[in-house]
N, C-alpha and C positions, 0 to 999 in steps of 0.2 A: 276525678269522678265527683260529680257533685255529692253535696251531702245534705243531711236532716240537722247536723248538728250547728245549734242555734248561732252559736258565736264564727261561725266560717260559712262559706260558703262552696268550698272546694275542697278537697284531699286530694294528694301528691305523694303516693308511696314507692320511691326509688328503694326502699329498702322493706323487707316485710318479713317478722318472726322474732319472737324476743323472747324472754325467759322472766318468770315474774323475780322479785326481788322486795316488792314490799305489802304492806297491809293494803293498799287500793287496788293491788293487781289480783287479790283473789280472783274476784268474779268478772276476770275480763271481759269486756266485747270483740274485743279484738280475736280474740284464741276463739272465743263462738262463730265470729263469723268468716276463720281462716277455716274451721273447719268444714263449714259451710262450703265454700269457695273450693276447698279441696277435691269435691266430688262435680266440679264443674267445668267439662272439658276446655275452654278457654282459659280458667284460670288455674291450672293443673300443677303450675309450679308450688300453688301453696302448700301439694304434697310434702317438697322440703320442710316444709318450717312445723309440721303439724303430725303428730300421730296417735291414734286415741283419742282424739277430741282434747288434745294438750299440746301446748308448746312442747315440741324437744327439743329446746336450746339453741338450735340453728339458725342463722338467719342469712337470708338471700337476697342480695342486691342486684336491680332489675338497672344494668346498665340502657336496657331502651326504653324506661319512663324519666330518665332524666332531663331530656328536652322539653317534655310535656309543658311547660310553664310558656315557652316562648310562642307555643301553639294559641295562648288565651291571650286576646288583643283586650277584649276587656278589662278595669282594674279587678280583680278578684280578693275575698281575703281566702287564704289555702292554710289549710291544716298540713302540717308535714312530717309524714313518714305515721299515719294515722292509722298504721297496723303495726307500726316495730317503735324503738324508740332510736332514733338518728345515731346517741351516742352511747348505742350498743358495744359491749369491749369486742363482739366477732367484728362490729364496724369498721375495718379498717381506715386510718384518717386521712390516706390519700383518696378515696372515695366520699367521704365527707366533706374533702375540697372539693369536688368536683360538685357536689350536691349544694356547697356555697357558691362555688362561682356561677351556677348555673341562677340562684337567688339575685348575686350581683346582677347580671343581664336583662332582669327583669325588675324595675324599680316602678313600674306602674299598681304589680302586684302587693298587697302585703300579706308576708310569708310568717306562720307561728308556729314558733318549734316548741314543742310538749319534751320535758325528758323528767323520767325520774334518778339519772345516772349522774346527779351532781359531781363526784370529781373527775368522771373522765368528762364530762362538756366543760369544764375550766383546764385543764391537760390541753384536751383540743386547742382551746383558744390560744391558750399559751404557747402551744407547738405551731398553729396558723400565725399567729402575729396579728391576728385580724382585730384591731385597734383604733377606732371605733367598728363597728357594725350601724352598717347605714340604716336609716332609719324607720326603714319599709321591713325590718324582721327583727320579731317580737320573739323573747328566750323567756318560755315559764317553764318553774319547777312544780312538777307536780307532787303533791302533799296530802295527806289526808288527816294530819292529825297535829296537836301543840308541838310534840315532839319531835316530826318530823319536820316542821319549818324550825326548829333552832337548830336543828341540825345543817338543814338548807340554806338558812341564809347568809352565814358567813360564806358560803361556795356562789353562791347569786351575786354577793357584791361586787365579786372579781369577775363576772362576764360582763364585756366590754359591751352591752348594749345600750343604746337610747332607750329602749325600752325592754324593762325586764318585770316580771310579777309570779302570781303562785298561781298554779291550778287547783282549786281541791275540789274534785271531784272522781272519786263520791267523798263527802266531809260524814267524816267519822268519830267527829267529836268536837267539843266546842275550841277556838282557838281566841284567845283573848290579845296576844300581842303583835299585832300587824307591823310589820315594818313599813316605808315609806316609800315602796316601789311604787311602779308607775300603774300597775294593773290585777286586778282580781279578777276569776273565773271561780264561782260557785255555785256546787250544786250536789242534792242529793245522788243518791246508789238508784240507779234504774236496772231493769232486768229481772231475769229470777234470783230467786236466793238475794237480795236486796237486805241491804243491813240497814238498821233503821237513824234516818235525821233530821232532829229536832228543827223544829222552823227559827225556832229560838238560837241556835246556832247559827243560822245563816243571817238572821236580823241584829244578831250582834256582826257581823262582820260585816255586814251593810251599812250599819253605823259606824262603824270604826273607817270604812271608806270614804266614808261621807266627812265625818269629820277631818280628816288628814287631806280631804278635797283629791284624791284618787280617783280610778275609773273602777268599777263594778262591775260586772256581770253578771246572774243570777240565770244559769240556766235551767234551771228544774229543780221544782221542792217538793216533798211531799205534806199530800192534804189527806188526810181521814186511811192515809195508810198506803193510796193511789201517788204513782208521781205523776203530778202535773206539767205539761211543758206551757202550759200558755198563763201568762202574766195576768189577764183580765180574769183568772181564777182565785188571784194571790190576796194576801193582805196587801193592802196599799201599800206601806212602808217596803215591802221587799220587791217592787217591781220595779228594778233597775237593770238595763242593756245598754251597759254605756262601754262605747271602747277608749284606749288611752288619743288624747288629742297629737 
């Protein structure tokens, strides 16, 4: 399905419904707009994964979206599993094979896998053998705060990728020690109930990219209280959309 969000231009949900587990999942999008979907007679299975306008912990893997990839002759970059997080513990990892090797067959794409489940997506790896990971699929841990990347990054060093980096969005607080991955994705809290992020915090870790010569992202700050998504709004210094080379 295509998407709005800046840094992809695709989503690929073989699996959909998850359970939150940290400070950035409060104010999901995801859980708004399963719930959404749930009252729409095409996408009716999101009923599983949704009830009350919440996750109920389930989650459901759409064995007939996983060819979807080989359908797009175009290169694409695809956001993956962009309602669930891939390495959900319902996930079982013979189906997570299949959601790689269906990645393998597609090297024209590149494929970015979001999780905040850092030990089981190094379990995975370790249980696949899959040693490197080719270079068309990008593993970020998603973070929202100081604390949760020192937590994260000892688990990030042990995924066998070419390319691996942090998500944090929405950034929840200022993070002053970047480690030396290959990729950043930042950006404030959009939506309702938006929790509030300093611009100052994103321009420190724009700089911290910059100087360790990283790639950046910056997909959305806030100005005067509004989030902005368009860069020709920003301060000069933070209008970076750079992907890993």
């Amino acid at each position: 399905m295509a998407t709005k969000i800046a840094w992809a231009n695709e989503t690929w949900s073989p699996v959909i419904g998850c359970t939150k587990i940290a400070a950035g999942c409060k104010n999901c999008y995801a859980e708004r707009m399963a719930t959404r979907l749930a009252t729409m007679p095409l996408q009716s299975y999101y009923r599983h994964v949704v009830q009350n306008g919440k996750w109920n912990g389930d989650v459901y893997c759409l064995e007939n979206r996983l060819s979807k990839p080989l359908h797009w002759r175009k290169p694409r970059k695809i956001f993956v599993c962009s309602m669930s997080d891939l390495f959900h513990e319902k996930v079982p990892f013979e189906f997570i094979d299949r959601v790689f090797a269906m990645m393998a067959m597609c090297p024209q794409h590149t494929f970015q896998i979001l999780t905040k489940r850092f030990v089981r997506a190094v379990e995975y790896f370790e249980y696949a053998k899959l040693d490197p990971i080719t270079d068309h699929i990008t593993v970020l841990f998603s973070i929202a705060t100081q604390e949760e990347l020192w937590v994260a990054e000892g688990w990030l060093w042990q995924i066998p990728a070419a390319v691996r980096g942090f998500s944090m969005e929405p950034l929840l607080g200022p993070i002053r020690e970047l480690p030396p991955f290959e990729w950043y994705i930042v950006g404030c809290e959009s939506g309702p109930k938006r929790r509030p992020c300093d611009v100052e915090w994103i321009r420190d870790i724009v700089k911290q990219c910059r100087d360790a010569g990283v790639a950046c992202f910056v997909k959305q700050i806030s100005i005067n209280g509004k989030v902005s998504h368009d860069p020709a709004e920003w301060p000069e210094d933070v209008r970076l959309r750079e992907y890993p080379k």
